[in-house]
Structures are given as structure tokens and as C-alpha cells.
C-alpha positions as CSV (number, residue, x, y, z in Angstrom):
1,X,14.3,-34.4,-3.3
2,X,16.2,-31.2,-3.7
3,X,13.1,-29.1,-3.9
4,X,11.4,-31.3,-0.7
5,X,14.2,-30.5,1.5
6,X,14.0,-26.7,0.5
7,X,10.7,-26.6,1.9
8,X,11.5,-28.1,5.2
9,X,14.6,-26.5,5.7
10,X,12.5,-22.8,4.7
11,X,9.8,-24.2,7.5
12,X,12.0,-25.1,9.9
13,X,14.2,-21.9,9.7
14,X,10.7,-19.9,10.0
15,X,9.6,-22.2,12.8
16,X,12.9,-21.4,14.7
17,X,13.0,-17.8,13.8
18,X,9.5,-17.1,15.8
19,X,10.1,-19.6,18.5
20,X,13.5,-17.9,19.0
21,X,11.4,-14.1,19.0
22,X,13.7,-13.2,16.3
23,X,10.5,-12.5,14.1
24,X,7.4,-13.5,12.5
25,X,10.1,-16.0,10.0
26,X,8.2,-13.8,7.1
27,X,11.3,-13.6,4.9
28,X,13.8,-16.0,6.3
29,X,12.5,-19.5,5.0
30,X,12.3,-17.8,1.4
31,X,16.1,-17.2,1.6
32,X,16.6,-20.4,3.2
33,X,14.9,-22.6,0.1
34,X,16.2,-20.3,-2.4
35,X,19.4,-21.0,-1.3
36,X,18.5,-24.9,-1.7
37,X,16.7,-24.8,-5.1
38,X,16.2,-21.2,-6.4
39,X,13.3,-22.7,-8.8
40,X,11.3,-23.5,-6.1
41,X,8.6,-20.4,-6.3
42,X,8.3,-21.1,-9.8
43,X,7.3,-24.9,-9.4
44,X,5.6,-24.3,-6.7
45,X,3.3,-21.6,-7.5
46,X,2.5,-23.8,-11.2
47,X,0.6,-26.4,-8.9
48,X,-2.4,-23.5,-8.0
49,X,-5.4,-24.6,-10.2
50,X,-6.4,-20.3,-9.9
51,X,-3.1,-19.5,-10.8
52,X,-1.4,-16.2,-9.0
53,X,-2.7,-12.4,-8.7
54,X,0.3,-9.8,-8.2
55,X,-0.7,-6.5,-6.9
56,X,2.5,-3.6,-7.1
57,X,1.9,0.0,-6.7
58,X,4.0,2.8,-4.5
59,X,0.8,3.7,-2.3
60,X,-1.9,1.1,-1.6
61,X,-0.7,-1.7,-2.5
62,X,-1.2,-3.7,1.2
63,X,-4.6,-2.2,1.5
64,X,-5.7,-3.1,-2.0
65,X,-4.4,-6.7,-1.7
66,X,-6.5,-7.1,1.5
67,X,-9.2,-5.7,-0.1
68,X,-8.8,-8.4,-3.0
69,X,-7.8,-11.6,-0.4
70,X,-11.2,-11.1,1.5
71,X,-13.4,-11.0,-1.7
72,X,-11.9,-14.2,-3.0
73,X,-12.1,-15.8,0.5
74,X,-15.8,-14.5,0.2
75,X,-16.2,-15.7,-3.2
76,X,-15.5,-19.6,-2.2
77,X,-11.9,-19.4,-3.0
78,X,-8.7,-20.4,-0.7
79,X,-5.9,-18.2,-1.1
80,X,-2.2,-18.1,-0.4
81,X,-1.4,-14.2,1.0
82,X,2.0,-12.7,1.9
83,X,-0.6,-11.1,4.5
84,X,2.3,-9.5,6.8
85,X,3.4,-7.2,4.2
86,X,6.8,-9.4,3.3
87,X,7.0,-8.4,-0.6
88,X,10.3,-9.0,-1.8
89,X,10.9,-12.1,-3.5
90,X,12.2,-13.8,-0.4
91,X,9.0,-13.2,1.6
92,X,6.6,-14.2,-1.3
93,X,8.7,-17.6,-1.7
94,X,8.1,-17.8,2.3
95,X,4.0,-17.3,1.8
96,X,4.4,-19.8,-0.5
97,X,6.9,-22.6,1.7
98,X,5.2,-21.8,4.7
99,X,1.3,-22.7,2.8
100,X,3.0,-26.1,1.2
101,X,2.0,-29.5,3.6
102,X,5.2,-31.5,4.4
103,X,4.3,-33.7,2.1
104,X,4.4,-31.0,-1.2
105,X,0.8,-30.6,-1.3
106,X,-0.4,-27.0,-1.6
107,X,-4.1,-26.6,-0.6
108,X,-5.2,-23.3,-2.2
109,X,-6.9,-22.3,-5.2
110,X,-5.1,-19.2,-6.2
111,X,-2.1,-17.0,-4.1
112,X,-2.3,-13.7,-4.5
113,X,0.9,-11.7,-3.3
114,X,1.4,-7.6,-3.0
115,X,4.8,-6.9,-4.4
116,X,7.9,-4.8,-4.3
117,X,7.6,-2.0,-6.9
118,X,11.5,-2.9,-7.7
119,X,10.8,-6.9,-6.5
120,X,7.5,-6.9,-9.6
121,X,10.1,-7.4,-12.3
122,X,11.5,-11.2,-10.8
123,X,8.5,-12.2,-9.3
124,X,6.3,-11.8,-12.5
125,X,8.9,-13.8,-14.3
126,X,9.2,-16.4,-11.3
127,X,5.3,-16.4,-11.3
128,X,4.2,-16.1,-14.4
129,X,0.7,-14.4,-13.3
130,X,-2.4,-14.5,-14.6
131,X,-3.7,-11.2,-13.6
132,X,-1.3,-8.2,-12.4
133,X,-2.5,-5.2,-10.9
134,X,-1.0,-2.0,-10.9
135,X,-2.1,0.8,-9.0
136,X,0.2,4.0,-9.2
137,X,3.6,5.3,-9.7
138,X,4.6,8.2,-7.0
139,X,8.5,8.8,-6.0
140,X,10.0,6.8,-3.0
141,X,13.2,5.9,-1.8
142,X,14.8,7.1,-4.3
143,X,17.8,5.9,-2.9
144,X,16.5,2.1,-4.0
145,X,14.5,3.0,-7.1
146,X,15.3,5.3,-9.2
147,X,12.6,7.8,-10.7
148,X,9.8,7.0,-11.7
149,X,10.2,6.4,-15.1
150,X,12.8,3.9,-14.1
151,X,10.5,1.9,-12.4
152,X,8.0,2.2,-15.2
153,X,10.6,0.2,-17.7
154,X,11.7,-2.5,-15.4
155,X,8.0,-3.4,-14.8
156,X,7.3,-3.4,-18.9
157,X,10.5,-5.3,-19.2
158,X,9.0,-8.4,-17.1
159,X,5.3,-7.6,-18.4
160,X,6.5,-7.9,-21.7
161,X,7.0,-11.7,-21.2
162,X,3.8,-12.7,-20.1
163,X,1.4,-14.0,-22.8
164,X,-1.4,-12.8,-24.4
165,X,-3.9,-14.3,-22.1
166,X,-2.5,-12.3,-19.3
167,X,-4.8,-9.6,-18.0
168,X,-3.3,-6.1,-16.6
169,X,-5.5,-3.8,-14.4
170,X,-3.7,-0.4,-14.6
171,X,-4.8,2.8,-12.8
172,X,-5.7,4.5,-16.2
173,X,-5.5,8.1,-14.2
174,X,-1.4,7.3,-14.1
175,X,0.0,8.8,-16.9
176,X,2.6,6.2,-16.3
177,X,0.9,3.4,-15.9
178,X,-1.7,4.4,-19.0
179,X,1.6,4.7,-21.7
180,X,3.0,1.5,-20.0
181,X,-0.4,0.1,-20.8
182,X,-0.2,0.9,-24.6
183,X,3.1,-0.9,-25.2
184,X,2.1,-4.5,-23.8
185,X,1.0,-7.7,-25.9
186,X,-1.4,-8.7,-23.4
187,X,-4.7,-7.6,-22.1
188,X,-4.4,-4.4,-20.7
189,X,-7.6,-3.1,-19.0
190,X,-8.3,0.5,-17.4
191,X,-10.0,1.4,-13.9
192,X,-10.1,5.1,-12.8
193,X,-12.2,7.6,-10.5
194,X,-15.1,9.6,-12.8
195,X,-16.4,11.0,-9.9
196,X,-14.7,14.6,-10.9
197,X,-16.3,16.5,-8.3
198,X,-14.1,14.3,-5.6
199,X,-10.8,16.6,-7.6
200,X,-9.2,18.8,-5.1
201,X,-6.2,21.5,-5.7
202,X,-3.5,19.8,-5.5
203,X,0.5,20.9,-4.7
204,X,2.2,20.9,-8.2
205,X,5.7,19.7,-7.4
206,X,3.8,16.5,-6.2
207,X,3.2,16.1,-9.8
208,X,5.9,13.1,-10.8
209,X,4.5,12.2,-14.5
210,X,3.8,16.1,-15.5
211,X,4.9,15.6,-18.9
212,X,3.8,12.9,-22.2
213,X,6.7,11.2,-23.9
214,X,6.5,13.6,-26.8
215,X,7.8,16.3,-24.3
216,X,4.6,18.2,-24.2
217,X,3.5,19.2,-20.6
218,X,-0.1,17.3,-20.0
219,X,-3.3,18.9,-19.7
220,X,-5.5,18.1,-16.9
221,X,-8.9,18.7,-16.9
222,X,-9.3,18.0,-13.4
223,X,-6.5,16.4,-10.8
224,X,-7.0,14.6,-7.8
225,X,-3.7,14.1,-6.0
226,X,-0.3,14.0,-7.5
227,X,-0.4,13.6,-11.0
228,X,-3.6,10.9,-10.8
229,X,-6.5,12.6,-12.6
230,X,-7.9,13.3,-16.3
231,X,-4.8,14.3,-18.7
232,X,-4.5,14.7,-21.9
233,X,-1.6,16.0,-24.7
234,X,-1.9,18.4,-26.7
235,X,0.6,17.8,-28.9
236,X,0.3,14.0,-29.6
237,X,-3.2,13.0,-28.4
238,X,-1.8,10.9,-25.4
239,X,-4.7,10.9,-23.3
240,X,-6.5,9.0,-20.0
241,X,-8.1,5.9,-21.0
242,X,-11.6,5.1,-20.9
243,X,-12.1,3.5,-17.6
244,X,-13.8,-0.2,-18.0
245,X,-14.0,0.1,-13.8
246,X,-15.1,3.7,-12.0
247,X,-15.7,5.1,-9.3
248,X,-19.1,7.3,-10.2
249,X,-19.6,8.5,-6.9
250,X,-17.6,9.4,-3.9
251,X,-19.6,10.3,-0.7
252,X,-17.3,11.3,2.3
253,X,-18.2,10.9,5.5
254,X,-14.9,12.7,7.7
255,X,-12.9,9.9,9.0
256,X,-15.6,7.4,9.2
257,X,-15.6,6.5,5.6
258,X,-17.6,7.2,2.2
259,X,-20.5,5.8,0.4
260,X,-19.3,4.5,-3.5
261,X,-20.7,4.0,-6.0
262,X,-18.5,2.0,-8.5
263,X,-19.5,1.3,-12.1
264,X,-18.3,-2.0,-13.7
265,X,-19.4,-3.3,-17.1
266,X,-22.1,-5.0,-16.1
267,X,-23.4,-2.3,-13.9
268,X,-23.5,-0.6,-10.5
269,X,-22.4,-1.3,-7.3
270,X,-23.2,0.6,-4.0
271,X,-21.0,-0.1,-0.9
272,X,-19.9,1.7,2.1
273,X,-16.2,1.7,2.9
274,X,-15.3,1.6,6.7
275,X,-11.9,3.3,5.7
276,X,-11.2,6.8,4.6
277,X,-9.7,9.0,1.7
278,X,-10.1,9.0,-1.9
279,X,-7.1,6.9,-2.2
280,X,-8.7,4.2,-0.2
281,X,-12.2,4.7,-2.1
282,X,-9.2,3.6,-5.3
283,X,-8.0,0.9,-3.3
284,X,-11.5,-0.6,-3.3
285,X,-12.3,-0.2,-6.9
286,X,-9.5,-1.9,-8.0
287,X,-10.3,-4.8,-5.5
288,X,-13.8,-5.0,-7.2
289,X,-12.2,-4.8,-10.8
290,X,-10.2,-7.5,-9.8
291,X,-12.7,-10.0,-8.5
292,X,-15.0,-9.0,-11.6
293,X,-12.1,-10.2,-14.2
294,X,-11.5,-13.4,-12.7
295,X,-15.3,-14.1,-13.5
296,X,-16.4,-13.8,-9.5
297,X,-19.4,-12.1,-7.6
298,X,-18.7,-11.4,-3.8
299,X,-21.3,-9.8,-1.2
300,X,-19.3,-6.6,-2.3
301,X,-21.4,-4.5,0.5
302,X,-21.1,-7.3,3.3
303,X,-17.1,-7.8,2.6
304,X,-16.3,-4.3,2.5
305,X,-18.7,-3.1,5.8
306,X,-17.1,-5.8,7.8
307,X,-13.3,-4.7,6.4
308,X,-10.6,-4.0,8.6
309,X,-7.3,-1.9,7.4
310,X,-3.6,-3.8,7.8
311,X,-1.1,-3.2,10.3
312,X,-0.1,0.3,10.4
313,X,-2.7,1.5,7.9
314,X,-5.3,3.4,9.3
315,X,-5.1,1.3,12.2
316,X,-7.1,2.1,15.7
317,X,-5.6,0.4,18.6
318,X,-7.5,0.7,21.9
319,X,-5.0,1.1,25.3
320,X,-6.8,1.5,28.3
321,X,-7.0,5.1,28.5
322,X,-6.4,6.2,24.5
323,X,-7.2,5.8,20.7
324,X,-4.1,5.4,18.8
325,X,-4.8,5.7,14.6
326,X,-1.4,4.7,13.6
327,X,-1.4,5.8,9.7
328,X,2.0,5.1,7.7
329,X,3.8,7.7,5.9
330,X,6.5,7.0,3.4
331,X,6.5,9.0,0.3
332,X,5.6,13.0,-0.4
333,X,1.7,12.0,-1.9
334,X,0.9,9.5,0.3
335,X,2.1,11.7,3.5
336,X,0.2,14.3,1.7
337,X,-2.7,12.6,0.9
338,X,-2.7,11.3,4.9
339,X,-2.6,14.8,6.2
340,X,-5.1,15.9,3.8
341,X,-8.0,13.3,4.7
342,X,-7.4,13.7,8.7
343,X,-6.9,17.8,8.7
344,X,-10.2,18.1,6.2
345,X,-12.1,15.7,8.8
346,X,-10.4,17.5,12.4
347,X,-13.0,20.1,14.0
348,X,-10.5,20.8,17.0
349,X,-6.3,20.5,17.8
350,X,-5.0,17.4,18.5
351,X,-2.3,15.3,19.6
352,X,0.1,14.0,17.5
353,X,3.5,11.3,17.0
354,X,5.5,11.4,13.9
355,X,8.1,9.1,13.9
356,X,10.6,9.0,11.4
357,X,13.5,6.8,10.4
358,X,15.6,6.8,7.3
359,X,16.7,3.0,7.4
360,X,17.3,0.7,4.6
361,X,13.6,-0.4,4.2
362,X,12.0,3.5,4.8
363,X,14.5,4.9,2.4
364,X,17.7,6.5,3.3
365,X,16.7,9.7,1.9
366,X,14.3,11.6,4.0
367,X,14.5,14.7,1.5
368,X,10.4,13.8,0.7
369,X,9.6,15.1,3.8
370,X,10.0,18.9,2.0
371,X,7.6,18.0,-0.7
372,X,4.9,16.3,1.5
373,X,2.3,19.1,2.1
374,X,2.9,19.5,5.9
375,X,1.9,23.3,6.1
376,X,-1.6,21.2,6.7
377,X,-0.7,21.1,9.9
378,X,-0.6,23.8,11.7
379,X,-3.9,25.0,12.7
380,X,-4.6,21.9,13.9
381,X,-2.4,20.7,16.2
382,X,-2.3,21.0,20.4
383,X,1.3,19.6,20.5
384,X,3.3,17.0,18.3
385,X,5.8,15.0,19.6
386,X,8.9,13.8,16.6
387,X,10.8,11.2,17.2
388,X,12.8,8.0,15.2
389,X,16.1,8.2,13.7
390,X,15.3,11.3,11.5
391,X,14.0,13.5,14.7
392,X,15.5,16.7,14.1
393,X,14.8,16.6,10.2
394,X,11.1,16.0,11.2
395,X,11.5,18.9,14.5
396,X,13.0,21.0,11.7
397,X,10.4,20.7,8.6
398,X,7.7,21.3,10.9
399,X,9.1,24.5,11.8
400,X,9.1,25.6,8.4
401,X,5.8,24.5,7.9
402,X,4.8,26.8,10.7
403,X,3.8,24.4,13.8
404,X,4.7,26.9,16.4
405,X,8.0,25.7,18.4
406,X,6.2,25.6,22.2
407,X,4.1,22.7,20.4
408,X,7.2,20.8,19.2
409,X,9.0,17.8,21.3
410,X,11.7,16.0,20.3
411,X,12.0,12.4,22.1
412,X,14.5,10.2,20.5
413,X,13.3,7.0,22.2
414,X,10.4,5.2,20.5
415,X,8.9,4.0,23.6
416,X,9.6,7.0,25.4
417,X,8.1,9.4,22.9
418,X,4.8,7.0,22.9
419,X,4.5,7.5,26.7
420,X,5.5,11.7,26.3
421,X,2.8,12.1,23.8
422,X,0.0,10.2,25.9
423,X,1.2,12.0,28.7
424,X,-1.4,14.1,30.6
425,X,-3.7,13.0,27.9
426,X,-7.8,13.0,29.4
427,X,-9.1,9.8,28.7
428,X,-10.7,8.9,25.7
429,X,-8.7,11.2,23.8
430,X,-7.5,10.0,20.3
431,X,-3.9,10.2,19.5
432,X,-2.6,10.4,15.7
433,X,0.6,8.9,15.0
434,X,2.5,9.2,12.1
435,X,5.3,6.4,11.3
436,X,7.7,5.8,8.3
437,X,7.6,1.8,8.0
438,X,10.3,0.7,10.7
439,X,9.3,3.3,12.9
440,X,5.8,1.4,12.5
441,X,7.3,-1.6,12.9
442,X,9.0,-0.5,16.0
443,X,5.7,1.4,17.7
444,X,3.8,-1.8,17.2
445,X,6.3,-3.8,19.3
446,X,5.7,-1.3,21.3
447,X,1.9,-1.4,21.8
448,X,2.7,-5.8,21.2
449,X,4.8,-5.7,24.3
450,X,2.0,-3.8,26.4
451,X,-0.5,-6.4,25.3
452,X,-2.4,-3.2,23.0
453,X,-2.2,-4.8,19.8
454,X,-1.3,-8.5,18.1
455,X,1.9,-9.4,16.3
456,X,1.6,-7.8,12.7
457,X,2.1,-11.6,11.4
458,X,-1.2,-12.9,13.2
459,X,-3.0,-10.1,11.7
């Protein structure tokens, strides 16, 4: 009884939390039945005949889960998805109390939930998964999670409970995530990119895993952003694992995507991926690898050409007169990474928002924005507009990176610094904007408000 009225007090707070236009009730019916019975995830989630998929990394992580949720969905499979991004543990207990029938039934094969890189730890041991996919280890807010290397031993902590039978999909190009791999009981299994001729230069103090545990600094034989690439020591041996899941071929076309060609163990794979970047060309490898583990066999080509980014990532919204490509920045290698796939793919200046905000859930400390590779920029901008709690940091850095001050505005306003940057725009032209995760949040109320785009938790 105590668990039955957890679930209908969680539904009705969520029910009352949208009706009331206080929000989306994403995370609010999780607290609500927590507070009631604080097992009831765990109990919950043990009625899923699939059993649960947990996906954690710093970049890609919502993108990747997508990825994953419509191959299952293509496979046969009904799946419970914290689809609007809510990752902590109180928004994955809300997927899971807003997908359960008032009478307790839950009508879904498997659920598969993104997670908090610092939430991983509670969920895995509320969850007990039977598949857990890690994708990379970068610094953010480091203000909420410590370095790197923190993060790495909270996540084996939990792992380390889960049996045998449990499989992990690690980024084997992670130096982190490959030694985390070697120190777990259960089935650890290795997906990376072999397609070396995709490795760019790459800014060294993006580097956040430079060095092996033995001390030694890491050779790489080639590097593709950050510290992802080919590594090995050369004092111990440490070294990249052999990938059971590659990508063998990247072929990028600008902003409009790339052809892949991903090898699994029982052979090739050819796609075309509607999104691009190497990190997304990742995002979809690991989305194969984990549909080929749990034994399935999708339309990979048909899923993927008819796949469309989440909120915020990569997203094109259509206003009447304008293209906006809102395309989230939050951390030095994914900013970087960002500004590297658009300025590589730009054959003329542009117009362009950044908008950043140093609240609780963007990070207080807005110090990455030194180490993200914004001397991109430069070259290829007609004018950018800053705006978002963190204006004059942003106004500031871009200085330094050498955007020429007559192509600088600083709006405070959200709303205001939308209409000041499409502002004696011709029509037709694409704008680029730029948000840390509230300022996203608050852009696409925004464009919501102006009928431009849907509520993030109807997408």
C-alpha cells in the first residue's frame, strides 16, 4: 500500500506541476515517492522482463541514449526513457512512476535511462542494470564533481557490485574508462574509433587523462579530441584496448552528416548519420554496440537516416524568417569539439548567440570557458551577440580569443538578446546559438512561447 500510494502521489504531483506551468513534472513525482517509500525504483524497475540499460558519460550521453531508445523501439521492444533529459535519481524514479498504470502494472520490456555522471553510482545500485554504458570522462563542473579521476572511483565503487553477468560497454579510447575497465568482475567490453585518419591536432591542456597510473605520461599514436585516441605506456604496458565495436570509416559531409562504416563482430555496417562531428559518428557506434549485446538486429540504416537530435543538441528550429541550430556547450572538449565541427564546415561569417550561465545545474564555475578552443572563432564570425548570467566572462574571453570588439554585443536579457541577434537578419539566414544548459533551457521557452518550437518534455 505504501509503495501504491507513492506512485499516485509522484503522478499526481507531476500532473499538477504541468497543469500549473510550473514544468514538465520531470523530477518532482520522483522526489514526491521517494519521500513515500525510497525503495520504490528498485521494486519497480525488477518487474521489466528486459531489465534496465544505464548510459553515463560527460559529452553524449542524451544523444547516445536517443540513439539506443529508437533502435530498441525499432527492434520490437517497448521502452521506459527519461527522454527529457531528467538524470538524477529523482527524475529517473519519475520516468519510471510516471510509465507505471494506476493499478502497478508497468507495460515495457526494458527502461533504459541516461544518467548523472555523479547520480551513476545510486542508480546502478537502485537498478541493478544489466548492461551499463560508459562513454567518456572529460572535466565539468567542477564545482559538483571533482576531477576526473574522482568520478572514475565513484563509478567503480557501484560497478563493483554488480554481478558477473553484467555487461559494460566502455569507450576503450578513454584512458579512464579503459583502466576502470580492467578492475571490474563483470563483463567489460571495448568500442572505439579505428578510423585513424578521422585524428585531428588537438589542444593539449584539453588533455584530462594525460598520464597512466604508474605515473608515466601516455603515448599516443594518434589523438582525436581531448585525451580520446590510441595510447599507450611506456613504462608499464597500459595500453587502448582492442575494440570489439569500431568505427572503420568516417566520411564527413560539413554539417550535413557523415557516411560510417562501423565494424561489429559479426561484420560491417554502413549507415548515414543525419548529425554531425566525430563525437556524434561515437555516439552512434555505441548505440549499435549496444543493440548488438542485448542480442538485437534493427534497420540500423533506416533508424539512423530518419534520426532526429534532442532538445538543444544540434537542434534546427524554423521561425518564420530564420534557422536557429541551437548546439549546447557545457564543458572545455565538448565546446571545443562544437566550434571545431561548425568552423571546419562554415565557407562564410556568420551570426552568432552564446549564452552563458553559471547556475547550479551549468556549473558554478565558468573558468572552462579559458580552455575551450574559442580562438576558432574569429575568422568566422559577422557579429556575436553574449548574453546569460556569465555575459561579461563570455564578452571578455572572446576578446582574448581575438573576435574583434565592433563584432561583440552584450544583451543581458535572454529574450532580448534572441531578438538583437536576429535583428536585421535577411531572410533565410541561419543563426548559431550557443547555450550552457539553463541558458538552453531558457532560449527554448523562448522560441516555446513564440510557438517556434515544442516543450522539451513532448519531444
Amino acid at each position: 500500500m505504501r509503495e501504491q500510494l507513492a506512485i499516485w502521489m509522484g503522478r499526481a504531483a507531476g500532473s499538477l506541476s504541468r497543469r500549473l506551468g510550473r514544468g514538465g513534472g520531470t523530477t518532482l513525482p520522483g522526489r514526491v515517492a521517494r519521500r513515500i517509500a525510497p525503495a520504490v525504483l528498485t521494486h519497480l524497475t525488477q518487474r521489466l522482463p528486459q531489465g534496465v540499460i544505464v548510459v553515463a558519460g560527460t559529452n553524449g550521453k542524451t544523444t547516445t541514449t536517443r540513439m539506443i531508445a529508437a533502435l530498441l523501439a525499432a527492434a520490437g521492444w517497448q521502452v521506459l526513457h527519461n527522454r527529457s533529459g531528467a538524470n538524477l535519481i529523482s527524475g529517473v524514479t519519475a520516468t519510471v512512476i510516471d510509465g507505471v498504470r494506476w493499478n502497478g502494472a508497468l507495460p515495457y520490456d526494458a527502461a533504459l535511462f541516461e544518467c548523472d555522471e555523479a547520480a551513476l553510482p545510486q542508480i546502478v545500485r537502485e537498478v541493478q542494470p544489466r548492461l551499463v554504458v560508459l562513454h567518456n570522462l572529460f572535466r565539468d563542473q567542477l564545482d559538483r564533481y571533482g576531477e576526473v579521476d574522482t568520478i572514475a572511483a565513484n563509478w567503480r565503487s557501484a560497478l563493483l557490485t554488480l554481478p558477473v553477468s553484467t555487461v559494460v560497454l566502455i569507450n576503450g579510447d578513454d584512458p579512464s574508462l579503459a583502466r576502470l575497465g580492467r578492475e571490474l568482475d563483470c563483463t567489460v567490453v571495448a568500442y572505439g574509433n579505428d578510423d585513424v585518419h578521422s585524428a585531428r591536432s588537438s589542444v593539449e591542456h584539453l588533455a584530462d587523462a594525460g598520464f597512466c597510473r604508474c605515473g608515466s605520461a601516455l603515448d599516443y599514436r594518434v589523438r582525436f579530441f581531448g585525451h580520446i585516441g590510441h595510447y599507450s605506456c611506456p613504462q608499464c604496458g597500459f595500453a587502448r584496448p582492442d575494440a570489439a565495436y569500431a568505427l572503420r570509416d568516417v566520411v564527413p559531409h560539413a554539417l550535413r552528416g557523415s557516411d560510417l562504416t562501423l565494424q561489429l563482430p559479426t561484420g560491417d555496417i554502413r549507415l548515414t548519420l543525419p548529425m554531425p562531428g566525430l563525437y556524434n559518428a561515437m555516439n552512434a557506434l555505441a548505440a549499435v554496440a549496444t543493440s548488438d549485446i542485448l542480442g538485437l538486429a534493427p534497420p540500423y540504416a533506416e533508424v539512423f537516416a530518419l534520426f532526429q537530435a534532442a532538445f538543444g543538441r544540434y537542434e534546427v528550429v524554423q521561425t518564420p524568417n530564420h534557422t536557429l541550430v541551437l548546439a549546447l556547450i557545457k564543458n572545455p572538449v565538448g565546446a571545443s569539439e562544437t566550434l571545431r565541427m561548425l568552423t571546419e564546415a562554415w565557407h562564410s561569417r556568420v551570426p552568432m548567440l552564446i549564452v552563458i550561465n553559471d547556475r547550479d545545474a551549468d556549473g558554478t564555475d565558468v573558468s572552462w570557458l579559458w580552455d575551450a578552443d574559442f580562438e576558432l572563432l574569429p575568422d568566422h564570425l559577422e557579429r556575436v551577440t553574449v548574453s546569460g548570467t556569465r555575459a561579461a566572462d563570455m564578452h571578455v574571453r572572446l576578446k582574448y580569443a581575438g573576435v574583434a570588439a565592433d563584432r561583440i554585443t552584450t544583451v543581458d536579457d535572454i529574450t532580448a538578446a534572441i531578438d538583437a541577434t536576429l535583428q536585421g537578419q535577411p531572410e533565410g539566414t541561419t543563426v548559431y546559438v550557443l547555450p550552457t544548459y539553463t541558458a538552453m533551457l531558457e532560449i527554448r521557452a523562448v522560441l516555446v512561447t513564440r510557438g517556434w518550437a515544442q516543450p522539451f518534455w513532448n519531444d
